[in-house]
C-alpha positions as CSV (number, residue, x, y, z in Angstrom):
1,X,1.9,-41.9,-125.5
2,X,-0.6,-44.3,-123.8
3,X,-3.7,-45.3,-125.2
4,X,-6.8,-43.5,-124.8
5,X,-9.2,-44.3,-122.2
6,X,-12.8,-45.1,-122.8
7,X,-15.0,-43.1,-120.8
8,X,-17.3,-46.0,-120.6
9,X,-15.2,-49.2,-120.3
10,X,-18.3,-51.4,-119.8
11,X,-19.0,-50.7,-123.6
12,X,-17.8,-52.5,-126.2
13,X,-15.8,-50.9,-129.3
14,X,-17.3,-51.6,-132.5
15,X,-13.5,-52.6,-133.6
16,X,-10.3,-53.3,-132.6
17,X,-8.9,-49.8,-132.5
18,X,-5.8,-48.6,-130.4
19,X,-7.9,-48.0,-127.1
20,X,-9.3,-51.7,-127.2
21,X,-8.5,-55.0,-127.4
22,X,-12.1,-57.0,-127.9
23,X,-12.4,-61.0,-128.6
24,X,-15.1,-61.6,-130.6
25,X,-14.1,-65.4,-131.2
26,X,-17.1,-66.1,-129.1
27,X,-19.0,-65.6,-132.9
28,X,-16.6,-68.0,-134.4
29,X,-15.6,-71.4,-134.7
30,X,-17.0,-72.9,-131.2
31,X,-20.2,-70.3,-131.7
32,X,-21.6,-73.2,-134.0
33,X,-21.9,-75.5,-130.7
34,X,-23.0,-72.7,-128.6
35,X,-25.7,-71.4,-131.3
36,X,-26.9,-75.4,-131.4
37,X,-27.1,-75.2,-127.5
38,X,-29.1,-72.4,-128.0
39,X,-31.2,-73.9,-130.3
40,X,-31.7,-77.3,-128.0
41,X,-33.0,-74.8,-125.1
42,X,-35.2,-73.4,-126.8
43,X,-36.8,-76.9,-128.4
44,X,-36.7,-78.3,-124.6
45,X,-38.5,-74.8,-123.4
46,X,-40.9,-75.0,-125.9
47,X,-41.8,-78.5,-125.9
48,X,-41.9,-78.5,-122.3
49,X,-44.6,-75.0,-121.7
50,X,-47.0,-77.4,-123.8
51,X,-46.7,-79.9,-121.6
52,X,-47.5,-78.2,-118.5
53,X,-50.1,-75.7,-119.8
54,X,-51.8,-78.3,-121.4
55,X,-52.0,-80.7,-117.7
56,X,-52.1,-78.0,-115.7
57,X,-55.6,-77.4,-116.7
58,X,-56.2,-81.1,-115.9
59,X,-55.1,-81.0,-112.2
60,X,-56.6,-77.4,-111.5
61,X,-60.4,-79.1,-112.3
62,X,-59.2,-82.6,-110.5
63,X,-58.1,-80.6,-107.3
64,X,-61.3,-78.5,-107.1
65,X,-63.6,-81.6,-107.9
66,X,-61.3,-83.6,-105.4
67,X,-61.4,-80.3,-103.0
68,X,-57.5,-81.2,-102.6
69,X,-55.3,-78.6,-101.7
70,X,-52.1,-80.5,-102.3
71,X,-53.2,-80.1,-106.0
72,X,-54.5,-77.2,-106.2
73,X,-51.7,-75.7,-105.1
74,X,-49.3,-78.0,-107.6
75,X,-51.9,-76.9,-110.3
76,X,-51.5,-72.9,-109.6
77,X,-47.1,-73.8,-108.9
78,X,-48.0,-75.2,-112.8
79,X,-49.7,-72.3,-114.2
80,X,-46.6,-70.1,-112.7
81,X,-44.3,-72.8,-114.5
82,X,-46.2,-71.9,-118.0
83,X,-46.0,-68.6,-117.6
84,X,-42.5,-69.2,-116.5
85,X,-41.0,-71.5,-119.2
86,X,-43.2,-69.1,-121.9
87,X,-41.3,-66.4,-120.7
88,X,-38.3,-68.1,-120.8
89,X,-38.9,-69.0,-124.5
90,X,-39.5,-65.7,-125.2
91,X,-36.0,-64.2,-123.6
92,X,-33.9,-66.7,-125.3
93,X,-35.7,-65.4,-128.8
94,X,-35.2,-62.0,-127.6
95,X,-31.7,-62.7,-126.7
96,X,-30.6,-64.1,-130.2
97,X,-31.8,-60.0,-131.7
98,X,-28.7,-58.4,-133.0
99,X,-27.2,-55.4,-130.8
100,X,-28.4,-52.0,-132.4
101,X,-27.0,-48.6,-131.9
102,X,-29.1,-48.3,-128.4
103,X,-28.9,-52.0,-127.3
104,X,-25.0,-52.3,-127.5
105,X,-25.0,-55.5,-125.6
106,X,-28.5,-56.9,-128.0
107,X,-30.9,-58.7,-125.5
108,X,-29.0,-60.8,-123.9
109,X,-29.8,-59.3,-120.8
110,X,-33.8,-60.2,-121.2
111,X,-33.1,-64.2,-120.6
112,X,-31.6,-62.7,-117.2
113,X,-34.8,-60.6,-116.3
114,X,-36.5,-63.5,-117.5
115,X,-35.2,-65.6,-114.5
116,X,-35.8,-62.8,-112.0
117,X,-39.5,-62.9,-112.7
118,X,-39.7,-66.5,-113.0
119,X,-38.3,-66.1,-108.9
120,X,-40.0,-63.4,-107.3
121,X,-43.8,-65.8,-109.1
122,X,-42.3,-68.7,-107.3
123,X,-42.0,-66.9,-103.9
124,X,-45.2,-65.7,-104.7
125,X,-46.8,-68.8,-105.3
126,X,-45.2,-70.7,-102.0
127,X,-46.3,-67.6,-99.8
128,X,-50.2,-68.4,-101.3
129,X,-49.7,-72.2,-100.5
130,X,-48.4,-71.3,-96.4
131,X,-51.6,-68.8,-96.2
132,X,-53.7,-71.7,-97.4
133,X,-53.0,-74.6,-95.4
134,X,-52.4,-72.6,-92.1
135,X,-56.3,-72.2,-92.4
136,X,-56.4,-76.1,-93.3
137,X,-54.7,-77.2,-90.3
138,X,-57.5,-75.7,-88.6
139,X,-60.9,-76.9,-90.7
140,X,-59.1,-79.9,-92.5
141,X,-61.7,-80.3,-95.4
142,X,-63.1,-84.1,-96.9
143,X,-60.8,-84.7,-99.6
144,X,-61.5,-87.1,-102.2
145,X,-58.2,-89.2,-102.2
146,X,-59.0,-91.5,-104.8
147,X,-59.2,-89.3,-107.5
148,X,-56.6,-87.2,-106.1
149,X,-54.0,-90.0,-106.4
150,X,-55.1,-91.0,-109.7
151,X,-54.5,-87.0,-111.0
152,X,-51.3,-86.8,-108.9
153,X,-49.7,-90.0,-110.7
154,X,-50.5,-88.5,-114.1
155,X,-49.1,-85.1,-112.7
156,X,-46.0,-86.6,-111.7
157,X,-45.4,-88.4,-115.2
158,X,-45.6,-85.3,-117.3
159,X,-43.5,-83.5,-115.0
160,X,-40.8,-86.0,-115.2
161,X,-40.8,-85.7,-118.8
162,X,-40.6,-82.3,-118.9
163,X,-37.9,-82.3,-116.3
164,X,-36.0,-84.8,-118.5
165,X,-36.4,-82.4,-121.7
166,X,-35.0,-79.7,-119.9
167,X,-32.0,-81.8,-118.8
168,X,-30.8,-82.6,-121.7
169,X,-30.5,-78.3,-121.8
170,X,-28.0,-76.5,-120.5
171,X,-29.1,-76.5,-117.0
172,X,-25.9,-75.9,-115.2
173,X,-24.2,-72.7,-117.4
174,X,-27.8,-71.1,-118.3
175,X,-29.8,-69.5,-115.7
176,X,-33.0,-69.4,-117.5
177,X,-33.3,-72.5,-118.1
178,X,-31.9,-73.5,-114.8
179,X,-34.9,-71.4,-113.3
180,X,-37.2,-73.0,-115.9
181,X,-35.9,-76.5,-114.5
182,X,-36.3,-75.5,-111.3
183,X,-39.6,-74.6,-111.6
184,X,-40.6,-78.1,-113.0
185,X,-38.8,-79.9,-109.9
186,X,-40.9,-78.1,-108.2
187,X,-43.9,-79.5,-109.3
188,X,-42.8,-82.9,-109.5
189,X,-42.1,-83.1,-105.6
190,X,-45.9,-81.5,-105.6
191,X,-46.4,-84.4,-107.3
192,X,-45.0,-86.8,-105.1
193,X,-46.1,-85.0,-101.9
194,X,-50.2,-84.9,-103.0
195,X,-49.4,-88.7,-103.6
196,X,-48.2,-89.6,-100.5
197,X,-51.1,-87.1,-99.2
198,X,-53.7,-89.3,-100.9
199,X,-52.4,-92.5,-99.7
200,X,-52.5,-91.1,-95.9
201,X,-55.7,-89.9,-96.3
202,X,-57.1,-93.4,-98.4
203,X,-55.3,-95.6,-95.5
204,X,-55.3,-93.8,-92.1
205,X,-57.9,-90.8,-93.3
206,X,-55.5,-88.5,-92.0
207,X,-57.1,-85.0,-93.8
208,X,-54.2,-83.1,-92.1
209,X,-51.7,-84.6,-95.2
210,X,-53.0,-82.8,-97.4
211,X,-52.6,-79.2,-96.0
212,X,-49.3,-80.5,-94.6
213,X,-47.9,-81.9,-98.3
214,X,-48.7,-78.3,-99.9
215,X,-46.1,-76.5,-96.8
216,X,-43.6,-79.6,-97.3
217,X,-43.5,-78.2,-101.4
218,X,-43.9,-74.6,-100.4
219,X,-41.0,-74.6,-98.5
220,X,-38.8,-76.3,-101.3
221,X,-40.0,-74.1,-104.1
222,X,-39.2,-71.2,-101.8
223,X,-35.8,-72.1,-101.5
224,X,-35.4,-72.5,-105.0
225,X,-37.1,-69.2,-105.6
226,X,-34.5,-67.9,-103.9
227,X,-31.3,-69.1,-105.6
228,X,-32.7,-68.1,-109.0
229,X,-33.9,-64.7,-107.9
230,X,-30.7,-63.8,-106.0
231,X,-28.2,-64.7,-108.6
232,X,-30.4,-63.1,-111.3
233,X,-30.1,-59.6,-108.7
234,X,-26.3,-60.3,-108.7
235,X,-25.8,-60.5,-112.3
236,X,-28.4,-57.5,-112.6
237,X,-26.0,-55.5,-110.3
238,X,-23.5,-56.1,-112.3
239,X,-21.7,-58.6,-109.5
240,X,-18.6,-60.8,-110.5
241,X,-19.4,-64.2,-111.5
242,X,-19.4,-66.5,-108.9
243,X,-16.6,-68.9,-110.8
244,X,-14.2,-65.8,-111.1
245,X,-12.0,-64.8,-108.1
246,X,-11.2,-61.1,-109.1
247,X,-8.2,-60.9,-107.1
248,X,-6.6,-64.2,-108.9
249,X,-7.6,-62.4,-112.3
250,X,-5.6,-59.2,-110.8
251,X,-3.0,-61.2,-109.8
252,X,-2.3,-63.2,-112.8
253,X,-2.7,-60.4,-115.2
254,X,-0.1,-58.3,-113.0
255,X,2.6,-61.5,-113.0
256,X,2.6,-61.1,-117.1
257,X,6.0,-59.9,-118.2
258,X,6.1,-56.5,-118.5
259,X,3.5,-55.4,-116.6
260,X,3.8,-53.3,-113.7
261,X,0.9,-53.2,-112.7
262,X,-3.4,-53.6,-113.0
263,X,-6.3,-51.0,-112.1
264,X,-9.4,-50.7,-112.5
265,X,-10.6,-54.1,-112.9
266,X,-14.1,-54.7,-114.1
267,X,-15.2,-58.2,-113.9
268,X,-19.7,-58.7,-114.6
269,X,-21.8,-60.8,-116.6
270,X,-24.3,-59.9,-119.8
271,X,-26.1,-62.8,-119.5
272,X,-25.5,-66.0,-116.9
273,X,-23.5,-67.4,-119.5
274,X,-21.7,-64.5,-121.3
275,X,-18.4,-62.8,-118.8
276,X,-16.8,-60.0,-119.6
277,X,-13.9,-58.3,-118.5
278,X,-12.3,-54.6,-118.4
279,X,-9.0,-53.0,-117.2
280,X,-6.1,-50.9,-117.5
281,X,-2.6,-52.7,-117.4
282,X,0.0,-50.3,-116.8
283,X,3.0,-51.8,-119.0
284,X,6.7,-51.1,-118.7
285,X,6.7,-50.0,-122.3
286,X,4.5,-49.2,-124.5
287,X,6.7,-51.0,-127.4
288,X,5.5,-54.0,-125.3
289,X,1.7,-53.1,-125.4
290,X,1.0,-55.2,-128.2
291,X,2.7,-58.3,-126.7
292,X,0.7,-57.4,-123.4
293,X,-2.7,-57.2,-124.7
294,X,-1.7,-61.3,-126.6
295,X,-0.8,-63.0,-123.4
296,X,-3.7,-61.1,-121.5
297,X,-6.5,-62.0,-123.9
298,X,-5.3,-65.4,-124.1
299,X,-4.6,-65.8,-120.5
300,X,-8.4,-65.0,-119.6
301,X,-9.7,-66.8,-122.3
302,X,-7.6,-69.9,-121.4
303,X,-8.1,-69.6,-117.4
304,X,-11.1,-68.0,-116.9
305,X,-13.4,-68.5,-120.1
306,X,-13.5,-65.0,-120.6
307,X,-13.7,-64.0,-124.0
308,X,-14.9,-60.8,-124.2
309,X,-12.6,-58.1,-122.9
310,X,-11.6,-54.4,-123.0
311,X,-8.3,-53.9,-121.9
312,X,-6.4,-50.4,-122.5
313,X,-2.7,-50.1,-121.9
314,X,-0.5,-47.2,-120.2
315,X,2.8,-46.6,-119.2
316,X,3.3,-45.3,-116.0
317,X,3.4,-41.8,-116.6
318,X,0.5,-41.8,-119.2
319,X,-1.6,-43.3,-115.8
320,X,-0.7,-40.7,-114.2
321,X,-1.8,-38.2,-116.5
322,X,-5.3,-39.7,-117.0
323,X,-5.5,-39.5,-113.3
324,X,-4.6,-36.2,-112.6
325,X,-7.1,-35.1,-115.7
């Protein structure tokens, strides 16, 4: 007789019964490096939210003295990327709370949310910088460029080193602290653009830079805000991670000796960094079921990084059954 299907094959068993086959070597072994990249993140988050709050109440009271837009609007993209890497800080200590009889999956799921917000603010913020300088372009206000540089090169140092701490975390697996980087690269090209603004403005007294710096930024942060905010939606919806073809999963697990064939094939994310995987393998015999569910696991963990998996195994007829029930 087949095994017994799961009526909710997104959730994990609590043990390796006869309906699943989990991996939970993600806690073992290599969890010691992942746990210290965990750890890192959370330092370079941290470290980095002081950073900004703390200058970010600098350049809002230089941009109003200096009436500059360019840094008034870096200074209120800054507040957005406190709020932003707090919040990130706080998912990644919500994500490390143990899963509980309601929370199967923990919090893992918060550092995602996390980056969603962290989007839709940034959109926010670059729509408020367009509505600002289209009324600019028309009544370009005195700006006062020399201590609008001066702000602006301080600005631009602590946003380099912020941007350095968060390189050194895991920018490129982690998508809260990719949005929390993104954020700060933001602001550093703020930086750079209220510079050059000032310069224009010292040298030519060209008050248009200014106005026209803040939409050069807006429209950088905005495409930024997108990224973040679209592949937080995907992983929110469940979508397959973008590294995963699903149909070479199907077709790999369905070329394993003695299977005839693969359905229902779940492929999502928990978290940016955490795949997981679900399926029924229809096997030739279930004497072989055993020797399926080995190569499968290790096949997916091997491939595709995917370590945590619920796979049940039928024989043809017992698929048939399920079906028909």
């Amino acid at each position: 007789m087949g095994q017994k299907s799961d009526p909710h094959p997104h959730k994990p068993a609590d043990s390796d019964g006869h309906s699943h086959d989990h991996d939970h070597s993600h806690s073992h072994g290599p969890g010691h490096s992942h746990n210290h990249g965990k750890n890192a993140n959370k330092q370079a988050l941290k470290l980095s939210f002081f950073m900004i709050a703390a200058y970010m109440i600098v350049e809002a009271i230089g941009g109003f003295m200096t009436n500059s837009l360019a840094l008034i609007s870096d200074a209120g993209h800054m507040l957005s990327d406190a709020t932003a890497l707090g919040l990130s800080y706080l998912a990644m200590t919500f994500g490390e709370r143990k899963a509980s009889e309601f929370k199967t999956f923990g919090y893992k799921r918060f550092e995602v949310l996390a980056a969603f917000i962290n989007g839709l603010t940034l959109i926010g913020i670059s729509l408020y910088i367009f509505w600002e300088a289209f009324r600019r372009f028309f009544e370009p206000p005195e700006v006062m460029s020399s201590g609008m540089i001066m702000i602006a090169a301080i600005g631009l140092l602590v946003n380099i080193a912020a941007a350095y701490i968060l390189m050194k975390g895991d920018t490129s697996e982690n998508l809260n602290i990719r949005s929390a980087f993104l954020h700060v690269i933001g602001d550093l090209l703020g930086s750079v653009g209220a510079i050059i603004a000032a310069l224009l403005i010292m040298f030519f007294g060209w008050d248009l830079a200014d106005p026209i710096a803040s939409v050069a930024v807006a429209i950088l942060i905005i495409i930024s805000a997108y990224r973040v905010t679209r592949d937080s939606i995907h992983i929110l919806m469940e979508g397959a991670p973008s590294h995963i073809n699903v149909d070479e999963v199907r077709m790999m697990l369905g070329s394993l000796p003695n299977v005839v064939e693969v359905h229902d094939l779940h492929v999502w994310a928990i978290s940016s960094d955490i795949p997981s995987l679900s399926c029924h393998i229809v096997v030739n015999d279930m004497q072989n079921s055993h020797l399926v569910m080995k190569e499968a696991k290790k096949l997916l963990e091997d491939r595709f990084k995917i370590k945590h998996t619920t796979i049940q195994t039928d024989t043809r007829e017992t698929a048939c059954d399920i079906e028909e029930h």
